[in-house]
C-alpha positions in Angstrom: 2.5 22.8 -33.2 5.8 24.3 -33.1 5.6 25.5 -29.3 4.1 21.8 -28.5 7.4 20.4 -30.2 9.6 22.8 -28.5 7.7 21.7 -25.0 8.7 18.5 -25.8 12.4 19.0 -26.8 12.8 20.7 -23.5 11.1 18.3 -21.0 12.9 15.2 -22.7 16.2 16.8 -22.2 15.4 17.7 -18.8 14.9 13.9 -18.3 17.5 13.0 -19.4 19.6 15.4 -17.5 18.8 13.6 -14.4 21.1 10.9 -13.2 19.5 7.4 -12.4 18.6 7.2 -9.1 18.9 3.6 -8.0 16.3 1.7 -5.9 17.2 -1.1 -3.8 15.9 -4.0 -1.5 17.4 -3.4 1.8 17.5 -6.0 4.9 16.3 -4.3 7.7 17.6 -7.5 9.7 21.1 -7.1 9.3 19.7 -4.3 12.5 21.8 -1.1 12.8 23.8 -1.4 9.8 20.5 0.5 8.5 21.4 3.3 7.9 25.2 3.1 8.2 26.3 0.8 5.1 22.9 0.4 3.7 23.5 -3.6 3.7 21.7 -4.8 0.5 19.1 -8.2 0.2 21.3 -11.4 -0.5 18.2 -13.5 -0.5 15.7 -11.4 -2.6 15.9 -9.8 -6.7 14.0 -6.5 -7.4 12.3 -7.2 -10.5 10.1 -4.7 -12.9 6.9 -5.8 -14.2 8.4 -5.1 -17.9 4.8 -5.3 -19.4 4.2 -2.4 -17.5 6.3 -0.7 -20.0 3.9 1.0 -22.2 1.8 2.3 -19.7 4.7 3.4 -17.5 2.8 7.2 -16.6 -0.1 5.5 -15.5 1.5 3.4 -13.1 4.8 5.2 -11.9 2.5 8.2 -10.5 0.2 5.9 -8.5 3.4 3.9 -7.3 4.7 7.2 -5.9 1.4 8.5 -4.3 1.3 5.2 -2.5 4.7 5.1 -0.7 3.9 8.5 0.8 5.5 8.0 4.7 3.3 10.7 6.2 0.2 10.1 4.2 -2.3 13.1 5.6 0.2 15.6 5.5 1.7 14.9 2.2 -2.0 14.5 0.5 -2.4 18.1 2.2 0.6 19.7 0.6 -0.7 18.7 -2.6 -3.7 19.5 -2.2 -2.9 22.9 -1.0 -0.7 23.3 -4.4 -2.9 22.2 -6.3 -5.3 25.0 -5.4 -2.6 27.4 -5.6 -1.9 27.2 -8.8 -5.9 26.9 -9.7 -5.9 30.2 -8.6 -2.3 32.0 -10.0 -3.9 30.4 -13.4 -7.8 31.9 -12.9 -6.0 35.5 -11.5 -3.6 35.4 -14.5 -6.6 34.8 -16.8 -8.3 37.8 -15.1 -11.6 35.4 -14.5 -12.0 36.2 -11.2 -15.4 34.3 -10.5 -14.0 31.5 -12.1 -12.1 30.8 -8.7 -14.1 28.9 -6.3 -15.9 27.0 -9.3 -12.1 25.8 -10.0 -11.0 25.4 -7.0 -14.2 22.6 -6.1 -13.3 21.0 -9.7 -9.7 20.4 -8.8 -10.7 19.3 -5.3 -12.8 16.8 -7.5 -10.0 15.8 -9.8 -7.5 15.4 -7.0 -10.4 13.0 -4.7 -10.9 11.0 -8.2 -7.5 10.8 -8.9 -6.4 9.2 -5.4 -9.3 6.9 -5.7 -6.9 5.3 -9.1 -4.4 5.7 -7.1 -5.6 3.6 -4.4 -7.9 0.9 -6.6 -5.4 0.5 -9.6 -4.6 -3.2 -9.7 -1.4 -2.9 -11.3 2.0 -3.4 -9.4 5.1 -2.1 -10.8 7.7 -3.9 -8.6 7.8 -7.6 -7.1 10.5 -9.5 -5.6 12.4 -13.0 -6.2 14.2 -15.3 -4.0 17.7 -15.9 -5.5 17.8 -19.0 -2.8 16.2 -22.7 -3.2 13.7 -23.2 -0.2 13.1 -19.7 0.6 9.4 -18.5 1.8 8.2 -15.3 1.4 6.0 -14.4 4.1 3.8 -11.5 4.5 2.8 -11.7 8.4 -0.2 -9.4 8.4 -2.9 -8.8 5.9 -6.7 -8.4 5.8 -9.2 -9.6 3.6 -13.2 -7.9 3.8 -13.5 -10.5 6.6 -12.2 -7.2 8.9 -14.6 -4.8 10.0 -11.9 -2.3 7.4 -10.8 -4.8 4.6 -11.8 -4.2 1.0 -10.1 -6.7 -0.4 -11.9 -10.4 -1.5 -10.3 -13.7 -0.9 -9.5 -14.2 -4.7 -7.8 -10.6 -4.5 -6.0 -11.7 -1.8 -4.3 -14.0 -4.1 -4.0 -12.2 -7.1 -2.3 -9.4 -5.0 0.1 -11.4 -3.1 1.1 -13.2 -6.1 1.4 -10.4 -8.5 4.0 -9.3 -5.7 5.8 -12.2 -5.4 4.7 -13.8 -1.7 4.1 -17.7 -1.8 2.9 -17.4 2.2 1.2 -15.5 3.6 -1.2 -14.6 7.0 -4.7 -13.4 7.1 -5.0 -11.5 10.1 -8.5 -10.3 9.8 -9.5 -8.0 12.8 -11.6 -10.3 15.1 -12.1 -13.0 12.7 -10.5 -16.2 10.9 -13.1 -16.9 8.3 -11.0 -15.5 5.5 -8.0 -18.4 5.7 -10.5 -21.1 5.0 -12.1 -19.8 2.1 -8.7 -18.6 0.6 -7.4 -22.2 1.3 -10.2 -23.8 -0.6 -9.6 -21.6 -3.6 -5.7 -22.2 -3.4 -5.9 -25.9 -3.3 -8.8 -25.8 -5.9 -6.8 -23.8 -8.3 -3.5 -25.7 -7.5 -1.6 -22.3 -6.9 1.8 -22.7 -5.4 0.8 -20.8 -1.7 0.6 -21.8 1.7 -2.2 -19.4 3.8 -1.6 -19.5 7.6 -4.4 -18.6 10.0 -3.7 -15.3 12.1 -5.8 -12.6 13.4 -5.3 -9.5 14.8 -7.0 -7.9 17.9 -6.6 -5.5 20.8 -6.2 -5.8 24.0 -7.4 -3.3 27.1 -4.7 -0.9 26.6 -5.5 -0.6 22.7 -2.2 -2.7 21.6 -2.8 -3.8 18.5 -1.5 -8.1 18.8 -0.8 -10.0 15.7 -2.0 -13.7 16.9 -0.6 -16.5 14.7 -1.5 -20.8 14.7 -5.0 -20.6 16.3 -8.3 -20.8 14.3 -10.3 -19.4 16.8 -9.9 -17.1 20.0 -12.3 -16.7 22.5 -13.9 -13.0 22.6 -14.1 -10.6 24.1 -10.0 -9.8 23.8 -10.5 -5.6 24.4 -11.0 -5.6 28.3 -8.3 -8.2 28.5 -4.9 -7.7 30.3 -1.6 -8.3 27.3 -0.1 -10.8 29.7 -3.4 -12.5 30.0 -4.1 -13.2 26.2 -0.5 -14.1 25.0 -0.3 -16.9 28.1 -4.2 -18.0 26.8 -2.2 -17.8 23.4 0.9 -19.8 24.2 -1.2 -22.4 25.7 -3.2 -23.0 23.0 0.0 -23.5 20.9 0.0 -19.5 19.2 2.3 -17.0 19.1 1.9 -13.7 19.6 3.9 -10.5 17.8 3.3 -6.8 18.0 1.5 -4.7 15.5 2.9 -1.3 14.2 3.4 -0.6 17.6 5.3 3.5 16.2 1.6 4.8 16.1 1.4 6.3 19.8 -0.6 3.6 21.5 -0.8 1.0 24.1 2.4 0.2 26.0 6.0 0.9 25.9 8.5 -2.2 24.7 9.3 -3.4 28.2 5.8 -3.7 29.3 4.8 -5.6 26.4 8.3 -8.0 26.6 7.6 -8.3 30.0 3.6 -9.3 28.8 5.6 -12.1 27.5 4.9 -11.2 23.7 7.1 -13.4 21.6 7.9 -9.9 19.0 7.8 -7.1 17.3 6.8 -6.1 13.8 9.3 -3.6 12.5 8.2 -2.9 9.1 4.2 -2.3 7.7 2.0 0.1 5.9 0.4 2.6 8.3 -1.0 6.1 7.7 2.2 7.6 8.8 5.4 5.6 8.7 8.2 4.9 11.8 11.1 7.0 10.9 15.1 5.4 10.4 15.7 5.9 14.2 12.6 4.3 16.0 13.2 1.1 13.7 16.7 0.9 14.8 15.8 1.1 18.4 12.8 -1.4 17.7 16.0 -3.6 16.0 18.2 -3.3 18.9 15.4 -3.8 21.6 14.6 -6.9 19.4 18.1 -8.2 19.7 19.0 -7.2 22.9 15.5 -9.5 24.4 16.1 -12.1 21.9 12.9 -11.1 20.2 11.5 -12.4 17.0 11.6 -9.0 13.8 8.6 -9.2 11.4 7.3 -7.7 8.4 4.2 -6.9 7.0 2.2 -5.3 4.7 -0.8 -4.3 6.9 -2.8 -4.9 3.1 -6.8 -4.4 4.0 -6.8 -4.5 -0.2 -6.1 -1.1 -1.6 -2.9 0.4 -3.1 -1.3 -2.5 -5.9 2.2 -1.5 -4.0 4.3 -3.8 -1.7 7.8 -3.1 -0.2 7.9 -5.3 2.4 8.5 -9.6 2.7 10.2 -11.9 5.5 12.0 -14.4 4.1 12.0 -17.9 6.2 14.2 -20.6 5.0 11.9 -24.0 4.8 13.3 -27.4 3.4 10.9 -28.7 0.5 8.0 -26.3 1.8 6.1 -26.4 -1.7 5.3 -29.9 -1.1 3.8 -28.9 2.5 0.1 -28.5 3.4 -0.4 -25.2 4.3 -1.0 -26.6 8.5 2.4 -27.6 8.4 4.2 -24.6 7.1 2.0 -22.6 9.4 3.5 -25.0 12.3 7.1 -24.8 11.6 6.9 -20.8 11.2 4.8 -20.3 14.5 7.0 -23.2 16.3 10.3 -20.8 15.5 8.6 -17.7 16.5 7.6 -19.0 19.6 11.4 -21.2 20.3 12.8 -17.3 19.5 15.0 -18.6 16.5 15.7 -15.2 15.2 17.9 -16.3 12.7 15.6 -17.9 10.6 13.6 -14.4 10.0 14.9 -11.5 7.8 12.5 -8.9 6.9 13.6 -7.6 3.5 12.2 -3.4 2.2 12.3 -1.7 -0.5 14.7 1.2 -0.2 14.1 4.3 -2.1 16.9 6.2 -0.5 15.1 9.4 -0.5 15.0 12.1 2.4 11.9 12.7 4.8 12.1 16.0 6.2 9.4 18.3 7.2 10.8 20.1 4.8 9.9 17.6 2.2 6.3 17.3 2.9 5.9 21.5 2.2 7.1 20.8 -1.6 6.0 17.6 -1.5 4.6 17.5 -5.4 8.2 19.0 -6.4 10.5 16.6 -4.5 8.6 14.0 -4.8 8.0 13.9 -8.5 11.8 14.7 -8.7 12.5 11.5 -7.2 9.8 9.5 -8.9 11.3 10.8 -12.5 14.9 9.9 -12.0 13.9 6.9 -11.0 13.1 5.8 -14.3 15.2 4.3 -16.9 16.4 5.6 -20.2 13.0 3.5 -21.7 10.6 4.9 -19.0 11.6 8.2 -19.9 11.0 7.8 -23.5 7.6 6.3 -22.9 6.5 9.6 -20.7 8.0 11.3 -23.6 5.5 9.8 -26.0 2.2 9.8 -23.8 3.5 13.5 -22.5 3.6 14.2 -27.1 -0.2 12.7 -27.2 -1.5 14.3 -24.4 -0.2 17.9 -25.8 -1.3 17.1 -29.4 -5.1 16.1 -27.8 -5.3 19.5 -25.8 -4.1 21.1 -28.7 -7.2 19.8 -30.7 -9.6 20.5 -28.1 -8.7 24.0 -27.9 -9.2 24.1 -31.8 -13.1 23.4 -31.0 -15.6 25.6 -31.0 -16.5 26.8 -26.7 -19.9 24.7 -27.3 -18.3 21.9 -28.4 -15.7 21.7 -26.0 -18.5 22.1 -23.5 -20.6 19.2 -24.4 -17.3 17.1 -24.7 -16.3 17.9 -21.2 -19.7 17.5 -20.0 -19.8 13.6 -21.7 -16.6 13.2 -19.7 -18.1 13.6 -16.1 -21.2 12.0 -16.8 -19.5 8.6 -17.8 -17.3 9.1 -14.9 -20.5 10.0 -13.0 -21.7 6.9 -14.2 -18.5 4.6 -13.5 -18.2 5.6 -9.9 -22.0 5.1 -9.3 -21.4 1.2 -10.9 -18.3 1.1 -8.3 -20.3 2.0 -5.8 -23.3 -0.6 -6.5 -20.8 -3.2 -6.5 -19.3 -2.5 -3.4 -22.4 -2.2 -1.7 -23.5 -6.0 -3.3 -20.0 -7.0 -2.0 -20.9 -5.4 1.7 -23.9 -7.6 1.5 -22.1 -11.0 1.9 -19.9 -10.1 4.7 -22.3 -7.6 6.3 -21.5 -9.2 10.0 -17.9 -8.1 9.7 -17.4 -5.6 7.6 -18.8 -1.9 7.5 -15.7 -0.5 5.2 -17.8 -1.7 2.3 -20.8 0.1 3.3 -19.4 3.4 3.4 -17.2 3.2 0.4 -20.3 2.6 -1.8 -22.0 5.6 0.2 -18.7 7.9 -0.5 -18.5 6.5 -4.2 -22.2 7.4 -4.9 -21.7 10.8 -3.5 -19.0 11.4 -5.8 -20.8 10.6 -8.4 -23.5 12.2 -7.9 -21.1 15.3 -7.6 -19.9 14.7 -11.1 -23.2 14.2 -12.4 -23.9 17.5 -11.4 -20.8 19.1 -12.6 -22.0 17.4 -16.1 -25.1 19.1 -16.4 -23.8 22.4 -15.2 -21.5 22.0 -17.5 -23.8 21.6 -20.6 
């Protein structure tokens, strides 16, 4: 007990050590004063979700994992630490065939893990207009209406709620279905929202187009020159803005101005982020064309994290119909009033070298803990005391017992993810036409679980 307490003593004061690192909402609108001054949100609060509190370990962690910029090679380095230490540990223990047996288990651990990370539906920050009138947008999400979306129209909600959005677009790959059944619930349950139909295709040169105001679009969109679909767009009354344009495909920003494209989004959630500089030369391209600057989440319903919203100042938009609002925002992008539109992030003020990603798990977790506040840390102190006083009284068990108990562990896990994965392949059935995401996440989730099944009964 003495060397738990001692652990203790010395990772509080640690903690404490570190200075409080501040996290701020930045607007990326005010262009290339970026990165110079670091021009803070006028129109939006930061808030905590203070019920989140007592649970803080449980949800600081995923919040990290989930604002990873570069998120294969970042998984990697952990991964890759993770088994490094497995084996120092095994070698230092001198059980040498004990290495690949623990090296598969934390590979196991570490897929389970990010599959919390990813499906935890707890968000630790939101934002707040500090400004009467103000809508908070989110200009691209997906519901399981997309071929990849996991998430349902009543999650759609929840999530964009929880984060503090009151509009927002469903921009469903290929398909408008979602807005209309998310309207229906929204009016049904009298929530203060305003869903805007929007839809996001491709065109011949695999430029991914975010298409807002039209309810239907006539296929097929992928053989289809840009210039061609934004004037069918514009005609029909649409508007047309560019999607995460940083990930190396289709055309290059004059070609698609010159397409006639009404914007560009300069903020979402991809698989590996735009760095500082090609935003600001997104920002100045944007301002030197007159060009309309969006954000969005790119949401297709995993990960409880946001740190994105465009604010658009509406008079008296609550008492709206959601056509309306959906008017007067695609009627400014199309008129270019650039003004109206300031796309608001979350700043975490934290480098992102190649450097970084090698000790990824050490900076990384560096910057998650001094993040916290003098509460947080206390509350990591307390769950760090009962996780140390629990492995202490497993070790005190007898190697049978300890066994069995870790054997009971896997097979209810076994047994969860198998349940996960059942559901998600009843929720593939209703939306079969569009969606194949569903399909193989139940596959992948009854694999694992069949995987820990087995790990159960080895281990018995």
């Amino acid at each position: 007990m003495k060397k738990t307490y001692i652990i203790l003593l010395i990772f509080f004061a640690i903690l404490l050590m570190f200075p409080r690192h501040q996290i701020t909402l930045l607007d990326l609108s005010a262009g290339l004063s970026y990165l110079s001054n670091q021009r803070p949100s006028e129109e939006l609060t930061l808030k905590t979700n203070s019920w989140t509190y007592p649970i803080e370990p449980f949800i600081s962690i995923p919040d990290y994992f989930l604002s990873f910029y570069d998120v294969k090679n970042q998984l990697i380095s952990w991964l890759c630490w993770i088994v490094f230490f497995v084996v120092i540990f095994t070698v230092l223990q001198k059980k040498f065939m004990k290495i690949l047996p623990g090296i598969i288990l934390a590979i196991l651990w570490f897929i389970t893990f990010c599959l919390y990370v990813i499906f935890l539906p707890v968000n630790k920050y939101y934002a707040i207009p500090t400004a009467p009138n103000l809508a908070l947008i989110d200009f691209h999400s997906h519901t399981i209406y997309s071929h990849d979306g996991f998430a349902t129209p009543r999650y759609s909600i929840t999530w964009h709620k929880r984060n503090g959005f009151n509009t927002w677009f469903i921009t469903d790959h290929n398909s408008t279905n979602g807005v209309a059944v998310i309207r229906d619930m929204v009016q049904r349950d009298k929530i203060n929202a305003k869903i805007c139909y929007g839809q996001e295709i491709s065109d011949k040169y695999n430029n991914h187009l975010l298409v807002f105001g039209l309810k239907k679009l006539n296929p097929p969109y992928s053989t289809e020159e840009t210039k061609n679909i934004v004037k069918y767009v514009h005609n029909n009354g649409g508007a047309v803005i560019v999607a995460h344009w940083w990930e190396d495909r289709g055309s290059g920003f004059e070609k698609l101005y010159k397409s006639g494209v009404d914007g560009f989004e300069i903020y979402s959630h991809t698989k590996k982020m735009p760095a500082a500089s090609e935003i600001l030369k997104t920002i100045a391209f944007c301002r030197e064309k007159n060009l309309i600057m969006t954000g969005g989440t790119n949401w297709h319903g995993w990960g409880a994290r946001n740190d994105v919203w465009t604010t658009v100042k509406i008079e008296d938009w609550q008492k709206m119909q959601h056509a309306e609002v959906e008017n007067i925002i695609v009627n400014s992008i199309r008129n270019r009033k650039t003004d109206m539109f300031r796309t608001v992030i979350i700043d975490r003020n934290e480098p992102k070298t190649n450097l970084r990603v090698v000790f990824e798990p050490f900076v990384g977790l560096y910057y998650c803990f001094i993040g916290l506040n003098i509460w947080q840390r206390i509350v990591w102190l307390l769950w760090l005391s009962i996780m140390l006083l629990i492995i202490e009284k497993h070790n005190a068990f007898s190697t049978e017992k300890k066994n069995k108990l870790i054997s009971y562990v896997y097979i209810v896990l076994s047994l969860f993810l198998l349940f996960c994965g059942i559901l998600c392949f009843i929720k593939w059935g209703q939306v079969a036409q569009y969606n194949h995401m569903l399909k193989d996440c139940s596959l992948f989730l009854a694999s694992l679980a069949v995987l820990w099944g087995l790990a159960g009964a080895i281990k018995r």
